[in-house]
C-alpha positions in Angstrom: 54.8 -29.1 39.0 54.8 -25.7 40.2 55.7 -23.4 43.4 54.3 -21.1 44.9 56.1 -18.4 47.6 54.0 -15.7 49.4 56.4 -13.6 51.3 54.1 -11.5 53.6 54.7 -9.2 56.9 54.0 -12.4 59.2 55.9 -15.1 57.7 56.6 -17.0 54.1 54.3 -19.7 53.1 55.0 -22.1 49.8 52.5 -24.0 47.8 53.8 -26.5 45.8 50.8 -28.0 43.3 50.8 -30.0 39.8 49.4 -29.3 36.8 45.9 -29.8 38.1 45.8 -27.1 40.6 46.1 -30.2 42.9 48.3 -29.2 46.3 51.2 -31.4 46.7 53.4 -29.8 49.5 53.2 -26.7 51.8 55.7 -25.0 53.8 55.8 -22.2 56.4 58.7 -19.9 57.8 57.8 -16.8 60.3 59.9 -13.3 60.1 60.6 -10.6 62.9 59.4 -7.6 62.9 61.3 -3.7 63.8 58.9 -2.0 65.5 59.4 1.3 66.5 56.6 4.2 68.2 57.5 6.4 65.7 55.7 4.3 63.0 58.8 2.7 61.5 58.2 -1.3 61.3 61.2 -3.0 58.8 62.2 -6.3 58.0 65.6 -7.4 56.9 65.4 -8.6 53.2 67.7 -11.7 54.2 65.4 -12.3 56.8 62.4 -13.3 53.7 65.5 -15.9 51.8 65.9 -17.4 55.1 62.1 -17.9 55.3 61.7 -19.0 51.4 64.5 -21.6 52.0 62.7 -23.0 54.6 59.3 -22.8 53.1 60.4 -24.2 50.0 62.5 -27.6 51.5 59.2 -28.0 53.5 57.2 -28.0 50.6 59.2 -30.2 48.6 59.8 -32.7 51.3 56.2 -33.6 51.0 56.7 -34.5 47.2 59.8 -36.5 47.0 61.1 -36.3 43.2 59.4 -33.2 42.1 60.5 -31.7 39.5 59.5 -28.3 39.2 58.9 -26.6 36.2 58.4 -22.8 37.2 58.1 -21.1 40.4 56.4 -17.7 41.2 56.7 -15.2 44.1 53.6 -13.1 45.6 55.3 -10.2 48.0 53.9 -7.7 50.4 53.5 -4.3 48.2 55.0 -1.3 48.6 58.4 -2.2 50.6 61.7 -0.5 49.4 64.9 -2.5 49.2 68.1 -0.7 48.2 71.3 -2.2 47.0 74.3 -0.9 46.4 76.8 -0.9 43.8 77.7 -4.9 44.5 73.8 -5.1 44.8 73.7 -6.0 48.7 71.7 -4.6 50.8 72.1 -1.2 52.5 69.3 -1.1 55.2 66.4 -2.9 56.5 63.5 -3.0 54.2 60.5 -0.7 55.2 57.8 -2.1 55.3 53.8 -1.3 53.8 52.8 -0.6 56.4 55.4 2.3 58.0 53.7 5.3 58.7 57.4 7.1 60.0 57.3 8.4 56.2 53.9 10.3 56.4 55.8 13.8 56.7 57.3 12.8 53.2 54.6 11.5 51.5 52.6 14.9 52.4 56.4 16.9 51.2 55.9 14.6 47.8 52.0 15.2 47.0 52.1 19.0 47.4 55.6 19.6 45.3 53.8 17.3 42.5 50.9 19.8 42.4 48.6 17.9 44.7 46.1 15.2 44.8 44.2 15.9 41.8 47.1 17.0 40.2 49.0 13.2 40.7 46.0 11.8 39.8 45.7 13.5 36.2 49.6 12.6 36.0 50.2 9.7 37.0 46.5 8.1 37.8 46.7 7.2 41.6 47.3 9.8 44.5 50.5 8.6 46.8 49.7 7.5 50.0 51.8 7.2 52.7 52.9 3.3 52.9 53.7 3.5 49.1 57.1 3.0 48.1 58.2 7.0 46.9 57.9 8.3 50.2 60.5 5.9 51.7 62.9 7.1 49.3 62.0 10.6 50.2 62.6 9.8 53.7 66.2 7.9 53.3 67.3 10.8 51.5 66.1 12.9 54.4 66.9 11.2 57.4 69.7 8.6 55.9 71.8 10.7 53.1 74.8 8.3 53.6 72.4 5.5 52.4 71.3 7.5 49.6 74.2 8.4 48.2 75.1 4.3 48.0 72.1 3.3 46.2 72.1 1.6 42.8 69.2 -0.8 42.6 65.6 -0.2 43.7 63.5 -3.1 44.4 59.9 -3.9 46.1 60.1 -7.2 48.0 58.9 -9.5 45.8 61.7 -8.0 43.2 64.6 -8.5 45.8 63.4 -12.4 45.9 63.6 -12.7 42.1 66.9 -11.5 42.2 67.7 -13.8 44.9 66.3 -16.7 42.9 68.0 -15.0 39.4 70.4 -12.7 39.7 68.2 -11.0 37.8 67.0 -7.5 38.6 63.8 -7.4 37.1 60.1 -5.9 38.3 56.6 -6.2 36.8 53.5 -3.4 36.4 50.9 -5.1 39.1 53.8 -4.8 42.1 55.5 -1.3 40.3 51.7 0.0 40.6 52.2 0.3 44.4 55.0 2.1 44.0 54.1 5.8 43.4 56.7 6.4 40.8 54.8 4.4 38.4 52.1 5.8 35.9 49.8 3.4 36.3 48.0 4.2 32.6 50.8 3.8 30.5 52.2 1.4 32.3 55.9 3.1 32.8 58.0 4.6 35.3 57.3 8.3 36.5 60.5 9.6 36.1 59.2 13.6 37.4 58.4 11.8 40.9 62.0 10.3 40.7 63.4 13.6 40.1 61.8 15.7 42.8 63.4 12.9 44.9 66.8 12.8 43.6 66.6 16.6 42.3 66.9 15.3 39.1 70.1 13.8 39.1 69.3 10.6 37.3 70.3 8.2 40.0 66.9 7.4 40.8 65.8 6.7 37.4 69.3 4.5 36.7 68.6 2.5 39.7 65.1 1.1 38.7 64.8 -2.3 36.8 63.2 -3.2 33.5 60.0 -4.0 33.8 58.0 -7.2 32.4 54.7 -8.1 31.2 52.9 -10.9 32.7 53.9 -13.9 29.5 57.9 -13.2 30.1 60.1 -14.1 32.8 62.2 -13.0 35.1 65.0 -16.1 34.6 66.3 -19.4 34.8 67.2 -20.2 39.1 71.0 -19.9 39.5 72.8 -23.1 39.4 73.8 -22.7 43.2 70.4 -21.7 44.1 69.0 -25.2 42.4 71.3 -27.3 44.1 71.2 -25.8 47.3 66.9 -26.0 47.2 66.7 -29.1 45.2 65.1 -27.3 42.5 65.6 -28.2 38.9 68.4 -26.6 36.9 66.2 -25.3 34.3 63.6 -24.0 36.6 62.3 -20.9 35.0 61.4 -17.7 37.7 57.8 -15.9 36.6 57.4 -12.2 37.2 55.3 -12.7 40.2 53.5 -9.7 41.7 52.3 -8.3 44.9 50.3 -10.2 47.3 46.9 -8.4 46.4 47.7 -8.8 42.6 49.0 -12.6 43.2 45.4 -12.8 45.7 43.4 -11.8 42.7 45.0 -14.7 40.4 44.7 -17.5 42.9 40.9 -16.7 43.4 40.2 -16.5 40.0 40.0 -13.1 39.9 40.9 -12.4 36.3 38.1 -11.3 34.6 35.2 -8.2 35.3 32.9 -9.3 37.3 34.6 -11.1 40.4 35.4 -9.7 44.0 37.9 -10.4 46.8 38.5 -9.6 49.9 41.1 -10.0 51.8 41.1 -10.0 55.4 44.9 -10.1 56.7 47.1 -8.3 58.9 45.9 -5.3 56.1 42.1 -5.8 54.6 42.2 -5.3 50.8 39.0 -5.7 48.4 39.5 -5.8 44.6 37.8 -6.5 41.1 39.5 -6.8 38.0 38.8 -4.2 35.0 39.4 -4.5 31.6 40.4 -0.4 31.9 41.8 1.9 34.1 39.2 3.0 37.7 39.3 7.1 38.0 38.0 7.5 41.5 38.0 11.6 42.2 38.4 10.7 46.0 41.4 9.2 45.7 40.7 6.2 47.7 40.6 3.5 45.3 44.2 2.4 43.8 43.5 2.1 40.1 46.7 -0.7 40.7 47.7 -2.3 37.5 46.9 -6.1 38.0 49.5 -8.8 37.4 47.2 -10.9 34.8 47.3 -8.1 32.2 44.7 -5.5 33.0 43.8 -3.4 35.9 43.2 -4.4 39.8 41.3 -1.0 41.2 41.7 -2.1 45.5 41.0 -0.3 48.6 43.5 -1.3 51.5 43.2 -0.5 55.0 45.8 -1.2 57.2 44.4 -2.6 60.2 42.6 -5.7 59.9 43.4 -9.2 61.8 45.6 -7.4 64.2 43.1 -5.2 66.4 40.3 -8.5 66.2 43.5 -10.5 67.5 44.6 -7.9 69.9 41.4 -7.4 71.3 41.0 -11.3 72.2 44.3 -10.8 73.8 43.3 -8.0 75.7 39.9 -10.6 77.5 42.1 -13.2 77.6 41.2 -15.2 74.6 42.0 -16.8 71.7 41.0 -16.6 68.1 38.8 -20.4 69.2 36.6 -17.9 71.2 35.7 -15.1 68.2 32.9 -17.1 66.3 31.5 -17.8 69.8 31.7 -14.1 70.8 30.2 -12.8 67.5 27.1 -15.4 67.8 26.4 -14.1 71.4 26.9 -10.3 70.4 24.0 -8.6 68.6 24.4 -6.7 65.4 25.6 -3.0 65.7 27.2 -4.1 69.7 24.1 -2.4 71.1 25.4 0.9 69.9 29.6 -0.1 70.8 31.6 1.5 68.4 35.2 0.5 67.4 37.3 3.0 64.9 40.3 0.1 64.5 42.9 2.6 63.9 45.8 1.0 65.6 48.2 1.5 63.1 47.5 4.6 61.7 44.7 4.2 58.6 45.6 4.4 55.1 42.0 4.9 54.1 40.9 6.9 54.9 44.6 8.5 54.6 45.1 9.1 57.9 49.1 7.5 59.0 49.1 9.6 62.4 45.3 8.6 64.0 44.9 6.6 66.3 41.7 4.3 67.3 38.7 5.0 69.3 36.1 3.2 71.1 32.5 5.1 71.4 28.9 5.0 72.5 30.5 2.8 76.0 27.6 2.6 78.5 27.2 0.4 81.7 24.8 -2.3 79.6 26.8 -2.3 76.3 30.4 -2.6 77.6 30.7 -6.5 77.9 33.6 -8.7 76.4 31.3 -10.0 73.0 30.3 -6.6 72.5 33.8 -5.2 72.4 35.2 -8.2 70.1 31.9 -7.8 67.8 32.6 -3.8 67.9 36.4 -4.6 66.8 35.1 -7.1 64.1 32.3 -4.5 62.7 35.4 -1.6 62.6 37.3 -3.8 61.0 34.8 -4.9 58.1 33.1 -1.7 57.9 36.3 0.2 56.9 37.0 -2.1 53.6 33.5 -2.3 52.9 33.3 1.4 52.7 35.9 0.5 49.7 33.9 -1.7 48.2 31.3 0.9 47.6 34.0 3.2 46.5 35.4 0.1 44.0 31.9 -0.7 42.5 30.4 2.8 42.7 27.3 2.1 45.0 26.6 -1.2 43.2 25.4 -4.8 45.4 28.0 -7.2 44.7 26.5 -10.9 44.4 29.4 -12.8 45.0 32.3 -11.9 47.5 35.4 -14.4 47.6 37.1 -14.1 51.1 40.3 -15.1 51.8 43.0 -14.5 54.6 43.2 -15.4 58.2 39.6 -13.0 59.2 38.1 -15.7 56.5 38.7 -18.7 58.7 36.0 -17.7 60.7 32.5 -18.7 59.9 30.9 -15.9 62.0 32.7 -13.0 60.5 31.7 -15.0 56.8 28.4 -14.5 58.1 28.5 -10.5 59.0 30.1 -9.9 55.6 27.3 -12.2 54.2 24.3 -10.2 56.1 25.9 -6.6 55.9 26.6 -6.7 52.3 23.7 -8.7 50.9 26.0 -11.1 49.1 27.6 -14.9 49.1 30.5 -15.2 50.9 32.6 -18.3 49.1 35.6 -19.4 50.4 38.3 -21.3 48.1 39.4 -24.4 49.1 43.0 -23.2 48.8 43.3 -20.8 52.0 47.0 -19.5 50.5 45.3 -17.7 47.7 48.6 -15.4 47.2 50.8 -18.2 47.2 48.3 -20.1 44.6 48.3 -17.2 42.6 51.9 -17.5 42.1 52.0 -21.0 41.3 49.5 -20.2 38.4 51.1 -17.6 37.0 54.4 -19.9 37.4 51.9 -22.2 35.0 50.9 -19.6 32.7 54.5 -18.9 31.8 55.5 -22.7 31.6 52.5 -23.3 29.0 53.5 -20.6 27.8 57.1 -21.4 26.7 56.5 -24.7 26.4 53.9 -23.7 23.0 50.6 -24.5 24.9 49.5 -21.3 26.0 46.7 -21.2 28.2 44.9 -18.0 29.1 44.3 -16.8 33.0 40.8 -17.9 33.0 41.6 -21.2 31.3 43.7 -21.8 34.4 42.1 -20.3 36.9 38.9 -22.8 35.8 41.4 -25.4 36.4 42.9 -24.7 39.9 40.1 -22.4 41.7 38.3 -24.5 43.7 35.5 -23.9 46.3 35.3 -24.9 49.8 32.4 -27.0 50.2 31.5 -25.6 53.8 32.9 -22.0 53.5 30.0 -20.7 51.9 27.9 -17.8 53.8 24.2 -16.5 52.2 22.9 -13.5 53.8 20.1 -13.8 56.5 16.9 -12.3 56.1 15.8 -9.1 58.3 19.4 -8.2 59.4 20.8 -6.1 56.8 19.0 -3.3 57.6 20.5 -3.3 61.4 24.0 -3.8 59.4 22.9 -0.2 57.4 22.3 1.1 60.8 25.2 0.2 62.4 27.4 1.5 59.3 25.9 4.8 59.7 26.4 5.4 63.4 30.5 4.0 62.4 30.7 6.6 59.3 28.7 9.2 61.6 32.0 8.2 64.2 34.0 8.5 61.6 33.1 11.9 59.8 32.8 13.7 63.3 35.7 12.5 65.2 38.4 12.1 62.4 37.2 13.7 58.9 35.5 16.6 60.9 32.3 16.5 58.1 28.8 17.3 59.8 
């Protein structure tokens, strides 16, 4: 048997399955959140064991006498945990989706020659949520702190080491971190030095990195006892969330898509090479399967669609209900979601706008529909950039957006493609527990490749399935156009 653990910015679900991709036990822990004006939103790293712990009992609850073979841990991207020299904890974590370091992340991009230069160098542009510029910014703002750390870690890393005592990172999660070179698959030690002024204690502080077939460890003994794990319960590299996303929808070879639509929206497709893209929007991320994972994020996703229901006094119940009465396009509404700042386009200090209001469009559905077109029209401006203008045939969409039949539908009729939906809603946390698989098969002398397994455990919901509609993608086009024309005017200032 196998677990799963998806730390994300919401909470920490496990997924515990066996050895058919069958689910035998799930659990569930929420985290707070530090939320400041300023942009700052952290998380303390204990805060994720405490979750895991609980997750994990949950899980295993369900499935008395499980033995578990492997386990494998999906994180958010792009956090930075620092330990000191007895590897605790120095500060709260910040999180992906901080925008208080965009004043660094600009300092960094210039002083590296700017951002055609970075992506020559290292093959991805730094964008402010990315890991360097928190560093930059402790050193600024926090030079005690700095001067204490030892170990740097992404979340999913600090977990591992939790599990381990291992300190141990792998190339999918690393990707996110901007002092990564996402090519040769290695740490960039000239970003480290601009940070550190060359000094070496960045470089010193980062651990060794893994391919996808090792792993990270064996659980400690305390750590088994305490969970009820097996003493010889090996640890897989695990990965971040999108990269751990991408294995649990069988996204593993060229030609699949998912989207993601969370508290961030993400769309990727696996490549067999490296994505240029000149714009610098598309994160030519390394995945966690072996490969690449070129993905588009955009910060602001299930939040403003959930805010906004807030806002009329209702519930997520009420969203398919609003999008059915709402016409395509919101009778001209239009809704730039930037609530939280935007990551792409890169723009951490906007703020969001709602445009074309007259005294017959302004109603309660067309607002929600408006906030639901933002939202969707933002990553699926990615997925153009990702497949360079191409129709995709198949979308898989996961996260909590993908719940909703309605919003399957829009993406259906905007895009021209099939919206499936796997069975397994936890994608991240499935993609851990199959990696946790690979590994197993893979010390155990029966090596199975990603595909073999994903054929295995990647199942299809039998009513999640969306085909586009006839006659209404061309009101989609239109409707996409007046949002970009919003867009270029208001925020890119383009003609």
């Amino acid at each position: 048997m196998y677990l799963g653990v998806d730390c994300g910015t919401q909470g920490t679900k496990v997924l515990l399955i066996d050895g058919e991709g069958a689910p035998l036990g799930r659990g569930y822990a929420r985290h707070a959140l530090i939320e400041r004006e300023n942009g700052a939103r952290e998380q303390e790293p204990r805060w994720w064991v405490e979750a895991m712990q609980s997750a994990i009992r949950q899980a295993l609850s369900q499935a008395p006498g499980a033995k578990v073979d492997a386990l494998g841990v999906s994180g958010q991207q792009h956090g930075l945990v620092v330990l000191d020299e007895q590897k605790n904890v120095i500060r709260p974590a910040k999180l992906w989706n901080d925008t208080e370091t965009a004043p660094q992340n600009e300092e960094l991009v210039q002083r590296l020659g700017g951002s055609a230069e970075c992506l020559r160098q290292f093959g991805i542009i730094p964008l402010t949520g990315y890991t360097a510029s928190k560093l930059l910014w402790l050193k600024e703002n926090e030079p005690e702190n700095f001067a204490r750390v030892r170990h740097v870690l992404l979340p999913h890393d600090y977990l591992n080491f939790w599990l381990t005592g291992q300190l141990r990172a792998e190339f999918g999660d690393a990707s996110g971190s901007a002092f990564f070179d996402v090519r040769r698959r290695s740490w960039s030690q000239d970003v480290l030095d601009l940070i550190d002024g060359g000094s070496g204690l960045l470089r010193d502080a980062l651990p060794e990195l893994l391919r996808p077939e090792e792993i990270v460890g064996t659980v400690r003994p305390e750590v088994a006892t305490e969970l009820e794990l097996s003493p010889d319960c090996i640890v897989s590299s695990g990965g971040g969330d999108n990269m751990m996303g991408a294995i649990g929808t069988g996204n593993v070879k060229e030609g699949v898509v998912t989207l993601s639509l969370g508290t961030s929206s993400t769309v990727y497709s696996f490549r067999n090479d490296p994505v240029a893209d000149a714009t610098g929007s598309v994160a030519s991320f390394c995945s966690s399967s072996g490969g690449w994972l070129p993905l588009v994020c955009t910060m602001n996703a299930t939040n403003v669609v959930t805010q906004t229901m807030a806002l009329l006094s209702k519930t997520v119940d009420d969203l398919d209900g609003a999008l059915s009465s709402a016409q395509p396009g919101a009778d001209g509404l239009v809704f730039v979601p930037f609530l939280n700042g935007e990551r792409t386009p890169d723009l951490p200090r906007a703020r969001g706008s709602i445009v074309g209001i007259s005294s017959n469009n302004f109603t309660g559905d067309n607002l929600i529909r408006a906030a639901v077109e933002g939202v969707s029209f933002g990553i699926l401006n990615g997925l153009d950039l990702i497949l360079a203008g191409k129709s995709p045939e198949v979308i898989f969409a996961i996260g909590g957006g993908a719940r909703s039949r309605q919003w399957r539908q829009l993406l259906a009729d905007a895009t021209g493609a099939t919206i499936q939906v796997p069975a397994e809603e936890e994608a991240g946390a499935l993609g851990a527990a199959m990696q946790a698989m690979y590994v197993f098969q893979r010390q155990a002398g029966a090596p199975m490749s990603f595909s073999e397994i994903a054929d295995r455990c990647v199942r299809l919901s039998t009513d999640g399935q969306q085909t586009p509609r006839a006659g209404l993608k061309d009101a989609y086009r239109q409707a996409m156009e007046r949002y970009r024309g919003v867009l270029n005017e208001y925020y890119l200032h383009k003609n």
